[in-house]
N, C-alpha and C positions, 0 to 999 in steps of 0.2 A: 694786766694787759689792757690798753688801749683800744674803743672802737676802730679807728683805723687799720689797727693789725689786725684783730681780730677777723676783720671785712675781708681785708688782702687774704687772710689763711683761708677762710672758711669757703668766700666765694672764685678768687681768682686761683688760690693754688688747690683747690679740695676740688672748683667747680659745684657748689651746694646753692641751693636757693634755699628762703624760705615763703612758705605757702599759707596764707592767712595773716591775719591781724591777732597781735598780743591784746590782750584790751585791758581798757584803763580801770581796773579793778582796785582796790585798795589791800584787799585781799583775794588769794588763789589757790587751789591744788592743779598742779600740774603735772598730769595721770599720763608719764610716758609709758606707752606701749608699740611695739614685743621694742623689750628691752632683753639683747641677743650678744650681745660684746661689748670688752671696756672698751673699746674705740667709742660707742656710746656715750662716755666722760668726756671725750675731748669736741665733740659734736655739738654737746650741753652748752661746756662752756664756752666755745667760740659762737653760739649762740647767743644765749644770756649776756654776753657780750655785745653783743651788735645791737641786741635790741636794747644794750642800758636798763636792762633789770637785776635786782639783786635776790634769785632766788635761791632758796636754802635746797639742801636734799639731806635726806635718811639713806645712813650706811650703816652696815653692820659691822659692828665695832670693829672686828676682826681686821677690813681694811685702812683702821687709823693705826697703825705702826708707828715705830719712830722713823721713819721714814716719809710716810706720806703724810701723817698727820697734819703736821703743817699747811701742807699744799691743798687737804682736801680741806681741813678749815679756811684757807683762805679763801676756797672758790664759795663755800658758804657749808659745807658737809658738818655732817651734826653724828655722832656716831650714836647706836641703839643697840642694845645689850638685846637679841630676842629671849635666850632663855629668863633674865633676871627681869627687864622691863616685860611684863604680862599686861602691864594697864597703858601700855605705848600711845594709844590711842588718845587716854583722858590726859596723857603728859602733853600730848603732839597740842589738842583743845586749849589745854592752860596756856599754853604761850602760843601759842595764835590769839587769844582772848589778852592775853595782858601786851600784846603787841612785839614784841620778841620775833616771832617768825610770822611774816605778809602773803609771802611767795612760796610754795614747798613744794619741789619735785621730789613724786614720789612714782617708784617704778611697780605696778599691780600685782605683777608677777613673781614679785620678790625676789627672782633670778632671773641668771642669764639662760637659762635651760628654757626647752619651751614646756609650758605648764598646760593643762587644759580648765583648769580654774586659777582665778586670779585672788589674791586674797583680800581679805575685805576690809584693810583699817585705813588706807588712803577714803572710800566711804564713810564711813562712820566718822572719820575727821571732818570731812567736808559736809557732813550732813548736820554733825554736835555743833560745829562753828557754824552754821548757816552760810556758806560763800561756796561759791560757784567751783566744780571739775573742768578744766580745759583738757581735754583727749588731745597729745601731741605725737608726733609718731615722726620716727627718723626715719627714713623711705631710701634706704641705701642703694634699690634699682633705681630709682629716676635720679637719685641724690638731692631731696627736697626733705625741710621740714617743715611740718604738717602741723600747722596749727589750729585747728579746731574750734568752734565759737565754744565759750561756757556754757555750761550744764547745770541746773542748778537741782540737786536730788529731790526727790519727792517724799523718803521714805518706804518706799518700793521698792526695797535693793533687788529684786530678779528681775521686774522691769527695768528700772534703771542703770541695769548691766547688759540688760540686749540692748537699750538703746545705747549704750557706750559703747559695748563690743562693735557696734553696727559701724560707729567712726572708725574706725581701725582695722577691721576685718580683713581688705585687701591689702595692706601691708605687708612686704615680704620681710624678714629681719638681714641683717648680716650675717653671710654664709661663712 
C-alpha cells in the first residue's frame, strides 16, 4: 500500500490523526498499549504507512495460518512460538544486534483481554539492545494515535513501568 492511500483510508475515511512525532532513531521498540481488538492491525498498518516506516511486530505463531501468513509477513509480522521459544527475548536481542529487525512493535499486554500486568520481554529487549521504548497508544475515543517521545530504560523495571504506565494511563481501548 502506498502513502497516499494509506492517508486517504486512515485520515479522510477512518477520520484518525496522529499525535506526536516518530523520531529519527535507527533503532526502536514500539510499546503499543492497551492493545483491545484486531482492528488494532489495520490502525498499525495504515500507520506505519503514512509515516514510511518499516516496522516489524511479534505474533503468536497461531496467527500465521496459511491464510494470513503471507499478509502478516508482508506488513513485517514475525511469528513466536511462546511455549517452545522460552529464550524469545535473547532471540528478539540477536537480531536487533546483527540488524535484521530496526523497528519492533510489540504489544505489553500480550493480548487483546485487559491484563492488570503487562509482560516484561518488550523491556528486557529494549533494555539488552540499549535503544529507546516509544509508548504508542491507539485512542479509539478521540481517534488519534498517540505517539510518545522515547524512553530509554534505566534498569529499574518498576520504575520504569510507572513511568510507562503514566504515558498511557488515560487511554480508553476499543469497546
Amino acid at each position: 500500500m502506498k502513502k497516499p492511500l494509506a492517508q486517504l483510508i486512515l485520515f479522510k475515511l477512518m477520520g484518525w490523526t496522529i499525535k506526536g512525532e516518530y523520531p529519527d532513531t535507527p533503532k526502536l521498540i514500539v510499546a503499543v498499549v492497551p492493545h483491545s481488538s484486531y482492528f488494532d492491525f489495520i490502525v498499525a498498518v495504515l500507520t506505519r504507512t503514512v509515516l514510511n516506516k518499516r516496522i516489524k511486530f511479534l505474533g503468536k505463531k497461531e496467527l500465521f495460518n496459511p491464510l494470513t501468513s503471507l499478509i502478516f509477513k508482508f506488513w513485517g509480522g514475525i511469528p513466536i512460538d511462546r511455549v517452545i521459544n522460552k529464550n524469545y527475548v535473547e532471540t528478539v536481542v540477536e537480531l536487533i544486534n546483527k540488524n535484521k529487525i530496526n523497528h519492533l512493535a510489540i504489544a505489553p499486554e500480550g493480548t487483546r483481554k485487559k491484563v492488570e500486568k503487562w509482560k516484561t520481554g518488550f523491556y528486557y529487549i529494549a533494555n539488552q539492545s540499549r535503544i529507546p521504548i516509544m509508548m504508542t497508544s491507539f485512542d479509539y475515543k478521540n481517534k488519534t494515535v498517540i505517539l510518545n517521545k522515547p524512553f530509554y530504560t534505566t534498569g529499574d523495571i518498576e520504575k520504569d513501568f510507572e513511568l510507562l504506565r503514566d504515558k498511557v494511563s488515560s487511554i480508553e481501548p476499543r469497546k
